[in-house]
Backbone as JSON, one array per atom type, in Angstrom:
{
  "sequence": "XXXXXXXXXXXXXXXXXXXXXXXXXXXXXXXXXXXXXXXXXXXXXXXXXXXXXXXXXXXXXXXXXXXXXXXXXXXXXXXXXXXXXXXXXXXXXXXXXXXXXXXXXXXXXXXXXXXXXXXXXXXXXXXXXXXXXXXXXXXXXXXXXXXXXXXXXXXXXXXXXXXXXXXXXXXXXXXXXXXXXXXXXXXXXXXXXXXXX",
  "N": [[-8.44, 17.51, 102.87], [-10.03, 16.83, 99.84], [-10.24, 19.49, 96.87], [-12.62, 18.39, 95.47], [-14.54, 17.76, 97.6], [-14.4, 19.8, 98.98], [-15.65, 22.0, 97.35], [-18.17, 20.99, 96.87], [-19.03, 20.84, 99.42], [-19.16, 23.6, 99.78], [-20.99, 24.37, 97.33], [-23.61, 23.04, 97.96], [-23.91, 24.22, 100.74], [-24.16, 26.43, 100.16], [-26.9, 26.25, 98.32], [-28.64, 25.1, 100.47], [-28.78, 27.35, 101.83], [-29.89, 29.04, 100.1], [-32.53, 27.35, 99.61], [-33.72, 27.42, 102.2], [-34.2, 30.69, 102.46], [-35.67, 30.79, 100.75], [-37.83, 29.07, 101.26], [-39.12, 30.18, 103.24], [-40.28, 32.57, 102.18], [-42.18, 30.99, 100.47], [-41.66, 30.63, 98.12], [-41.6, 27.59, 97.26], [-40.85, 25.42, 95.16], [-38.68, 26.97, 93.57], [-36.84, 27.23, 95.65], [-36.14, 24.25, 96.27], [-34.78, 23.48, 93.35], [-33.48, 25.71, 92.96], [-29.9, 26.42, 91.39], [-29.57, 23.63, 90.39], [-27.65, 22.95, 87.97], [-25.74, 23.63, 88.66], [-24.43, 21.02, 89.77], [-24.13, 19.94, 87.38], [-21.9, 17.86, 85.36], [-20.39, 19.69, 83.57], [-20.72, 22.39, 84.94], [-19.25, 21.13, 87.28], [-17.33, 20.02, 87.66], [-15.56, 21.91, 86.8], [-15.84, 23.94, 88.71], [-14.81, 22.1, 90.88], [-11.97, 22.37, 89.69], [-10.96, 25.05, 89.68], [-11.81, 25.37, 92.45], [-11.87, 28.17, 95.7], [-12.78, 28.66, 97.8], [-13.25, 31.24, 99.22], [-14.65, 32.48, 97.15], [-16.04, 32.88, 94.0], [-14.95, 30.21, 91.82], [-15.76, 30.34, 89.03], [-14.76, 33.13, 88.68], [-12.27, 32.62, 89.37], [-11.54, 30.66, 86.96], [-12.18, 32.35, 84.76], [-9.95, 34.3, 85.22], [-7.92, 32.83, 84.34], [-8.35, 31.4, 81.99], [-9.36, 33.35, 80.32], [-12.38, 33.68, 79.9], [-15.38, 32.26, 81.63], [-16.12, 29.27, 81.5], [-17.91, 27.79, 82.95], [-20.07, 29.66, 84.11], [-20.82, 30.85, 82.18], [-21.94, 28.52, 80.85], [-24.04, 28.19, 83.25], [-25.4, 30.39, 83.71], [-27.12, 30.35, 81.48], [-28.9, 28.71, 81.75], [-30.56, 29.31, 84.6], [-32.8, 31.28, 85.73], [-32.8, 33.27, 87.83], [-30.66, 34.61, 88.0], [-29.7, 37.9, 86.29], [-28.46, 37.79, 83.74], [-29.68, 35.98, 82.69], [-31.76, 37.05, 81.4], [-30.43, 39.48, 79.75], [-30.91, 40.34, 76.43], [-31.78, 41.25, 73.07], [-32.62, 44.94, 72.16], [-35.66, 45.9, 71.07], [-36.4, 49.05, 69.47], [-38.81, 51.28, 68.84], [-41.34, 51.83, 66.0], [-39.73, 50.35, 63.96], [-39.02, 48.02, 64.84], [-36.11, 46.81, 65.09], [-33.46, 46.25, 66.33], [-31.64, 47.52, 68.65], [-29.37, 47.03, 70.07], [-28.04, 45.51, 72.87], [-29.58, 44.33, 75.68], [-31.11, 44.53, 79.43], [-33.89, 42.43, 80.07], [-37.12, 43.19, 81.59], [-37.38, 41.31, 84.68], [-39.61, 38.42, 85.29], [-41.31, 38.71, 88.98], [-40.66, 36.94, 90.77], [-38.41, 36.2, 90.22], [-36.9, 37.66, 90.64], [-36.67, 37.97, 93.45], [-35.73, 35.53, 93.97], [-33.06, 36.24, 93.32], [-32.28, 37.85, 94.71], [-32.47, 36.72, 97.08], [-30.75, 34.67, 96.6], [-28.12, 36.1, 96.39], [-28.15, 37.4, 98.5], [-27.48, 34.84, 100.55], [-25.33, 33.56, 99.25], [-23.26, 35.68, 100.26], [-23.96, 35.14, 103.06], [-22.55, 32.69, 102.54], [-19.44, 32.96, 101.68], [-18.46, 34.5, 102.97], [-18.92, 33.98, 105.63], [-18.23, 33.98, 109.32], [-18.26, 36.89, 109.13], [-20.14, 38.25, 107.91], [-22.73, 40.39, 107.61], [-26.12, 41.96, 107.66], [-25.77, 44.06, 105.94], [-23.96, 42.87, 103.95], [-24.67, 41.59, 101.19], [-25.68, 43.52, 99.84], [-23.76, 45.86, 99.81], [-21.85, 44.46, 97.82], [-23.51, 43.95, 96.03], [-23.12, 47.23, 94.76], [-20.86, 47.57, 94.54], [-20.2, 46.15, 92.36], [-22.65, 47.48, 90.85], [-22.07, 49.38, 88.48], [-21.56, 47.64, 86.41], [-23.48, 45.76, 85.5], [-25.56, 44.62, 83.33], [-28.77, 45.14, 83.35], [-32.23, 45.58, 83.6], [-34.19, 48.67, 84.19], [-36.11, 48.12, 86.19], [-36.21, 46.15, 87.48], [-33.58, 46.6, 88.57], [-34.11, 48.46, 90.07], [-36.12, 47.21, 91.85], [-34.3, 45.07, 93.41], [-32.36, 46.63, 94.76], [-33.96, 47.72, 96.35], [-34.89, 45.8, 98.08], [-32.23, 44.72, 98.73], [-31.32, 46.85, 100.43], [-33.63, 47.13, 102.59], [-33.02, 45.21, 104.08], [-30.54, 45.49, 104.82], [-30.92, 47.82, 105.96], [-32.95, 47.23, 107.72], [-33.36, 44.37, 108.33], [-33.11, 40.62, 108.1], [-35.45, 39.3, 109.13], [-37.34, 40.9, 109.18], [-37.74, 41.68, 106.66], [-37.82, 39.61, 104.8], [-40.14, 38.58, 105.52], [-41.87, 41.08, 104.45], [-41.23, 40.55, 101.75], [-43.23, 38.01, 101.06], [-45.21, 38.81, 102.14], [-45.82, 41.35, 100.42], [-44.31, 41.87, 98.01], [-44.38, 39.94, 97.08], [-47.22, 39.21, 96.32], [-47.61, 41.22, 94.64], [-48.28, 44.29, 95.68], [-46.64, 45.95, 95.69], [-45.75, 48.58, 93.25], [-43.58, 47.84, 90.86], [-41.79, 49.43, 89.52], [-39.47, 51.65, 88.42], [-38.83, 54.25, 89.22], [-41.08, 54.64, 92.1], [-39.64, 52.51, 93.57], [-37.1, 53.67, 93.81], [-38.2, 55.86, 95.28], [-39.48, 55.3, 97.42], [-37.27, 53.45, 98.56], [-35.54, 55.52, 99.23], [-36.54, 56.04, 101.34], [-36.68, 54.6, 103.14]],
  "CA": [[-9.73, 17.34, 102.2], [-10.08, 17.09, 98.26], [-10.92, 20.03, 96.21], [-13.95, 18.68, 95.05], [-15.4, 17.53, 98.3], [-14.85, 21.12, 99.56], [-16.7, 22.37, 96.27], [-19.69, 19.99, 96.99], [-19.66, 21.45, 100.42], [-19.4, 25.17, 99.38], [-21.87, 24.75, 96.71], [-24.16, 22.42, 98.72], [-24.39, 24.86, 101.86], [-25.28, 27.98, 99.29], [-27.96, 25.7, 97.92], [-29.53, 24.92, 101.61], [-29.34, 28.65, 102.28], [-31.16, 29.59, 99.06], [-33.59, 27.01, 99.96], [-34.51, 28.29, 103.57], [-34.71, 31.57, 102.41], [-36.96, 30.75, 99.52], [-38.94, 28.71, 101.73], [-39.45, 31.53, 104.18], [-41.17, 33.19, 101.63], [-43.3, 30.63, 100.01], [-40.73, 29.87, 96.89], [-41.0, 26.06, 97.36], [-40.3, 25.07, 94.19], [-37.66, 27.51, 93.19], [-35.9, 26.51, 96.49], [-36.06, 22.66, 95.54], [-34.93, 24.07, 92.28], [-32.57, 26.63, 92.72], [-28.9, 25.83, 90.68], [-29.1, 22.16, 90.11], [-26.84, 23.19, 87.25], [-23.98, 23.01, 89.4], [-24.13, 19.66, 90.08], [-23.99, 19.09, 86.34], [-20.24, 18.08, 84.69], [-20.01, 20.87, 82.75], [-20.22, 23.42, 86.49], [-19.18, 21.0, 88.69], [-15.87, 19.66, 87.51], [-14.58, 23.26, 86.58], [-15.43, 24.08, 89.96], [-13.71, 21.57, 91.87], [-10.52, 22.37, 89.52], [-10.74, 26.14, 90.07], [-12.09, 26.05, 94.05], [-11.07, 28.87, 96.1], [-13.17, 28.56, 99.46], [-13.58, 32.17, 99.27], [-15.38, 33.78, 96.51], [-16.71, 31.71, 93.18], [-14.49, 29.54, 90.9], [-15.77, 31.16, 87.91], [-13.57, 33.89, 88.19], [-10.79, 32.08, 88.59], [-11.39, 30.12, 85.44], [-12.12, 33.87, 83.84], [-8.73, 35.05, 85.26], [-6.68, 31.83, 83.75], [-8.76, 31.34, 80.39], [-10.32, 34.5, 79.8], [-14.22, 33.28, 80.06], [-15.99, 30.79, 82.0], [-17.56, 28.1, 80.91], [-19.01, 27.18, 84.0], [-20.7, 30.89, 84.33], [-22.0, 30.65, 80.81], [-23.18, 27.33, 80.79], [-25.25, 28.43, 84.65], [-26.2, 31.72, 83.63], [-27.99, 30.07, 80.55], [-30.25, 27.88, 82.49], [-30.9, 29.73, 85.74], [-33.95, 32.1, 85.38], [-32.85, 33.87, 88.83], [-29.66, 35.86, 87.22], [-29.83, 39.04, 85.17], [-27.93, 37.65, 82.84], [-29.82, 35.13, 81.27], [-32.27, 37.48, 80.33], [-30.49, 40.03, 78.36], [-31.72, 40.1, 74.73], [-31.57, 42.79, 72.04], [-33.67, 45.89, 72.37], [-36.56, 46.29, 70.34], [-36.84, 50.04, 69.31], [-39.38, 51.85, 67.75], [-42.51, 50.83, 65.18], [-39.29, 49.39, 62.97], [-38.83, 46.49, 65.52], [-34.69, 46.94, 64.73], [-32.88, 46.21, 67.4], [-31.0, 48.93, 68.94], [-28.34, 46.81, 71.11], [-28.22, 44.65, 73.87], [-30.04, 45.19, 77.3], [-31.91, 43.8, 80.16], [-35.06, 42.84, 80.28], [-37.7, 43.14, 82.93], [-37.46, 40.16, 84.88], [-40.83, 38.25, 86.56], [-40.65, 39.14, 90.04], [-40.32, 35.67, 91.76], [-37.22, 35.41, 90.15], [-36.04, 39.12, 91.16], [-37.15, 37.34, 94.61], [-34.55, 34.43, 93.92], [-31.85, 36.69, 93.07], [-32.0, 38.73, 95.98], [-31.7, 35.68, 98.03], [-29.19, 34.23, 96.31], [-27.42, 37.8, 96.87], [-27.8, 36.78, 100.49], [-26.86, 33.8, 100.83], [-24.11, 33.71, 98.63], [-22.78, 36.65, 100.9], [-23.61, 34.21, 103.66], [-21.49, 31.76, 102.67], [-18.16, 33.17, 101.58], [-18.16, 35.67, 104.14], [-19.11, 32.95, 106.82], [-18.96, 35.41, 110.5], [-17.63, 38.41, 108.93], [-21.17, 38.53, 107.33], [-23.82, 41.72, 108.01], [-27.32, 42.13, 106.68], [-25.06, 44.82, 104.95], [-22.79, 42.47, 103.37], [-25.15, 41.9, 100.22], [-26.25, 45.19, 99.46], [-22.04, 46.47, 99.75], [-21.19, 43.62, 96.95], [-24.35, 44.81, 94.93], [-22.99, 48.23, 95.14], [-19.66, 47.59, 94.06], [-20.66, 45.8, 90.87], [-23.55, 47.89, 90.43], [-21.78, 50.06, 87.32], [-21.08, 46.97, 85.71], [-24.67, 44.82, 85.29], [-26.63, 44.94, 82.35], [-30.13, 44.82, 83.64], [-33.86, 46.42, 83.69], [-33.84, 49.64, 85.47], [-37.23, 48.57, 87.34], [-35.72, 44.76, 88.29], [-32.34, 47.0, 89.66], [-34.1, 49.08, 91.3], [-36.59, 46.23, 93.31], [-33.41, 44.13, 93.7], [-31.47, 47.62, 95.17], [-34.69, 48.25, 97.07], [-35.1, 44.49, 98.81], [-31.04, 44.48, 99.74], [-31.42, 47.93, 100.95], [-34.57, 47.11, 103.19], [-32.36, 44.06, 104.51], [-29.64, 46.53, 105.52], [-31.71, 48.86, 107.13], [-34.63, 46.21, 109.06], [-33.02, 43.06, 108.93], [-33.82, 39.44, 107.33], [-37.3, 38.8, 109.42], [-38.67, 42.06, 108.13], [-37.45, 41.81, 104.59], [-38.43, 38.22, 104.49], [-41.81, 38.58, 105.77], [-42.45, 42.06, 103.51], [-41.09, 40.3, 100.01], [-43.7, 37.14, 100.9], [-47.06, 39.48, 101.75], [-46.16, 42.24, 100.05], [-43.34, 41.56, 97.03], [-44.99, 38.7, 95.78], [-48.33, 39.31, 96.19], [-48.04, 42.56, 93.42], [-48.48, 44.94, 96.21], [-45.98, 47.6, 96.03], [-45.15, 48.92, 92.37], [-42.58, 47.21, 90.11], [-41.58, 50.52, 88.41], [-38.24, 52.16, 89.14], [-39.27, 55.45, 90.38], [-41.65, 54.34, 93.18], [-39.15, 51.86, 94.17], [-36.51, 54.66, 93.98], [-38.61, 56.56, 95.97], [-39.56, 54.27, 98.85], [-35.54, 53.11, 98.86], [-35.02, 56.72, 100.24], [-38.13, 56.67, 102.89], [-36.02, 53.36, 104.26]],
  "C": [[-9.58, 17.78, 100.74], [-10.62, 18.75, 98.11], [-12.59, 20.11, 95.66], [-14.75, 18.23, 96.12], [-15.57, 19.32, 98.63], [-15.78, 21.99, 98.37], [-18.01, 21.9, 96.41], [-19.87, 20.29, 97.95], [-20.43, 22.4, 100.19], [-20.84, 25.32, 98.72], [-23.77, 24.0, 97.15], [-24.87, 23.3, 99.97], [-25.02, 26.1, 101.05], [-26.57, 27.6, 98.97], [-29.1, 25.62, 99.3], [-29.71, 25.94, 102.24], [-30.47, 29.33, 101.44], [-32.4, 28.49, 99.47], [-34.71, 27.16, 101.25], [-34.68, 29.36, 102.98], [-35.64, 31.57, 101.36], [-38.79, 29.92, 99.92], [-39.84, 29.94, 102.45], [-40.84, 32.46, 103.51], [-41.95, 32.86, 100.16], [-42.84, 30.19, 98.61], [-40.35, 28.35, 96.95], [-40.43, 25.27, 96.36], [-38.57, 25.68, 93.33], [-36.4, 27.07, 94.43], [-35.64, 25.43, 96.29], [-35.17, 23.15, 94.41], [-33.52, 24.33, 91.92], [-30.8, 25.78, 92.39], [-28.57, 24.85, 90.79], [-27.96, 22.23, 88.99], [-25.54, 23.11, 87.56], [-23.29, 21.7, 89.56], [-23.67, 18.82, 88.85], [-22.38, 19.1, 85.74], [-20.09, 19.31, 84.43], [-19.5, 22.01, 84.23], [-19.2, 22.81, 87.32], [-17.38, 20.43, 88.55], [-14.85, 21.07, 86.86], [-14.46, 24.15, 88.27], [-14.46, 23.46, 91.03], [-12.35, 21.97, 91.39], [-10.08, 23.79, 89.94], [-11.1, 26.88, 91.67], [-11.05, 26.95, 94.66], [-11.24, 28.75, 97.66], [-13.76, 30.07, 99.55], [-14.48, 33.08, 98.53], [-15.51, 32.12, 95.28], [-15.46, 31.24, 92.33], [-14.64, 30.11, 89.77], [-14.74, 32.18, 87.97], [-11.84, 33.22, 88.56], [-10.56, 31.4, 87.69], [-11.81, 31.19, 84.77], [-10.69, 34.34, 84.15], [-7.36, 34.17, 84.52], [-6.87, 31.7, 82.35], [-9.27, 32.77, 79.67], [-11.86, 34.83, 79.81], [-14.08, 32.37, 80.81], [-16.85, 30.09, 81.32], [-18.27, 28.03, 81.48], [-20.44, 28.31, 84.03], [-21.68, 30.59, 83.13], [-23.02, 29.33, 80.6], [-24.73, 27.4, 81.87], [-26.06, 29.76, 84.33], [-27.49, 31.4, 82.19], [-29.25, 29.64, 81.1], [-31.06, 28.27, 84.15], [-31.37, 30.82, 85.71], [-33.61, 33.06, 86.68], [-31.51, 35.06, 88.67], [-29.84, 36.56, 86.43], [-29.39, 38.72, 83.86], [-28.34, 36.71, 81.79], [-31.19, 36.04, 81.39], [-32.02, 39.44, 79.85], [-30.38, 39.26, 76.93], [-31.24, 41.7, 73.98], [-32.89, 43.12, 72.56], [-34.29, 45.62, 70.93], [-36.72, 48.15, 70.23], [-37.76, 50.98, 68.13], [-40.59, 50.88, 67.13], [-40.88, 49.83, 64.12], [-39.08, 48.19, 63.37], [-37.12, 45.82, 64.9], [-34.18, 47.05, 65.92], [-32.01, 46.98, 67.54], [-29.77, 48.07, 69.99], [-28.99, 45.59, 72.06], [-28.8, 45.41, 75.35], [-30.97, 44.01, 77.99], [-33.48, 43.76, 80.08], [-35.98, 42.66, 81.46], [-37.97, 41.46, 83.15], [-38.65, 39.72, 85.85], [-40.23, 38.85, 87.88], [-40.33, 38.37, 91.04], [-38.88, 35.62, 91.48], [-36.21, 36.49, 90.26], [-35.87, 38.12, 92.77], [-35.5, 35.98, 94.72], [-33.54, 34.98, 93.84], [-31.4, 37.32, 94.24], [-31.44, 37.61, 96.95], [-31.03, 34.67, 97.75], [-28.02, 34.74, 96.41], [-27.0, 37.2, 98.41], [-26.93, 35.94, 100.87], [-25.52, 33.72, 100.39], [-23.35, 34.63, 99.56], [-22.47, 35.79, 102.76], [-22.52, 33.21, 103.78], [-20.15, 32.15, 102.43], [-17.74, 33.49, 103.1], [-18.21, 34.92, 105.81], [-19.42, 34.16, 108.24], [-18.75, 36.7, 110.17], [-19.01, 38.74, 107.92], [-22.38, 39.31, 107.84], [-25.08, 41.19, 106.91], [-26.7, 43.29, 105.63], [-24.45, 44.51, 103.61], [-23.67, 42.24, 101.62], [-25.54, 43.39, 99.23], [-24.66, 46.17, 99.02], [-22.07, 45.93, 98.13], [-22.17, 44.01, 96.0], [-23.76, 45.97, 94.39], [-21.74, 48.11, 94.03], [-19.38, 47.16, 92.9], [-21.46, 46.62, 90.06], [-23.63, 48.8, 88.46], [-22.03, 49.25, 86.09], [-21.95, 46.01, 84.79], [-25.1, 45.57, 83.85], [-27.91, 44.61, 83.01], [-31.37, 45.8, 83.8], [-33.66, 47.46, 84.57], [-34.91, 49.43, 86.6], [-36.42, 47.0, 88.1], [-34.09, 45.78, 89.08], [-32.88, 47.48, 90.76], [-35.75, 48.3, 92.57], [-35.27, 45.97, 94.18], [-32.79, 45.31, 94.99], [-32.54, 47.89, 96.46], [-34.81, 46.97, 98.09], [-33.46, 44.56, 99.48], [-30.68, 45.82, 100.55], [-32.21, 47.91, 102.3], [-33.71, 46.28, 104.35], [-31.49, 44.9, 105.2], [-29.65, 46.96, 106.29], [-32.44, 48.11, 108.23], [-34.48, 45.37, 109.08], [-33.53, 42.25, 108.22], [-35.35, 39.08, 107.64], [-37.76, 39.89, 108.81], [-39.06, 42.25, 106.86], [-37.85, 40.28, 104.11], [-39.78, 38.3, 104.28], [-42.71, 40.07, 104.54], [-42.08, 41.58, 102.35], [-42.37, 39.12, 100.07], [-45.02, 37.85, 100.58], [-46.86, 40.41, 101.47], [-45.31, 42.03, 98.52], [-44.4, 40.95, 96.06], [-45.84, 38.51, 95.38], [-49.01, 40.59, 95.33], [-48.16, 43.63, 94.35], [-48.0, 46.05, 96.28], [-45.72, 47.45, 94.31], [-44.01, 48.18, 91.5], [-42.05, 48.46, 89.21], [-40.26, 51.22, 89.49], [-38.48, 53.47, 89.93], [-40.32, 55.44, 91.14], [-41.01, 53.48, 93.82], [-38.27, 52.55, 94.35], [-36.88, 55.54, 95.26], [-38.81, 56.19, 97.79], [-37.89, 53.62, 99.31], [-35.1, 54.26, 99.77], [-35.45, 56.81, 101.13], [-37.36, 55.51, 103.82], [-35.46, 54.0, 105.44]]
}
């Protein structure tokens, strides 16, 4: 089997996992939605040349060239990664930017990330996959992110919940309670409730 059919699988079955789990909890559009970017030249023919089966293509076109293209070109246009929205800080009345950093991200699209977290974890990992297995791979990156300390610590608090109570519970509590503004968006009440898990 080609390279790029198995790429059009791979990235095909991540897509129909992010879209069940986005349905689940009422994300119909963002599921429809979620990384058409892949499909476009620019992702999709760096993927098929760098497929691994196991983990993403991007880094193996970061470990041969030094950057990805593919990454940069997807992380530009996909509102559900941390990465497309850092920006410079604003500090102070001088409005002088103090550096680069994350900023707080809506929370539908904290919501998308998480279960792209999933899934994605889903699919590499195929049976060797736990409600754990997201939350580990969070973990192990965690030093490394630039992002909002209140969007880490939902995101930390939703693959945490998952860990502990499983996909129906954490499904059903991000739809009527996540999304509906109900619990806090601020890092130390989501901090706090992360420990009561």
């Amino acid at each position: 089997m080609s390279k790029a059919w198995k790429h059009f699988c791979t990235i095909t079955r991540h897509k129909n996992l992010v879209l069940v789990g986005c349905f689940k909890v009422g994300l119909y559009r963002q599921g429809l939605l979620h990384d058409l970017s892949k499909y476009s030249p620019t992702e999709f023919l760096v993927g098929c040349k760098y497929y691994q089966g196991f983990m993403s293509p991007n880094n193996a076109e970061r470990k041969d060239k030094g950057y990805s293209s593919a990454w940069l070109h997807h992380k530009g246009r996909n509102k559900h990664h941390m990465e497309y929205w850092i920006d410079y800080d604003v500090a102070g009345d001088n409005k002088e930017h103090s550096g680069m950093t994350g900023m707080k991200m809506p929370i539908r699209y904290v919501v998308e990330m998480f279960i792209d977290r999933v899934s994605a974890s889903k699919n590499y990992q195929k049976a060797k996959y736990t409600d754990e297995s997201a939350l580990s791979y969070f973990q192990n990156g965690r030093r490394n992110y630039i992002i909002h300390e209140d969007t880490e610590a939902l995101l930390c608090y939703l693959l945490t919940m998952l860990a502990k109570r499983g996909e129906k519970e954490t499904f059903t509590f991000v739809k009527n309670e996540v999304l509906k503004g109900r619990i806090p968006y601020e890092k130390e009440e989501l901090e706090r409730r992360t420990k009561a898990l």
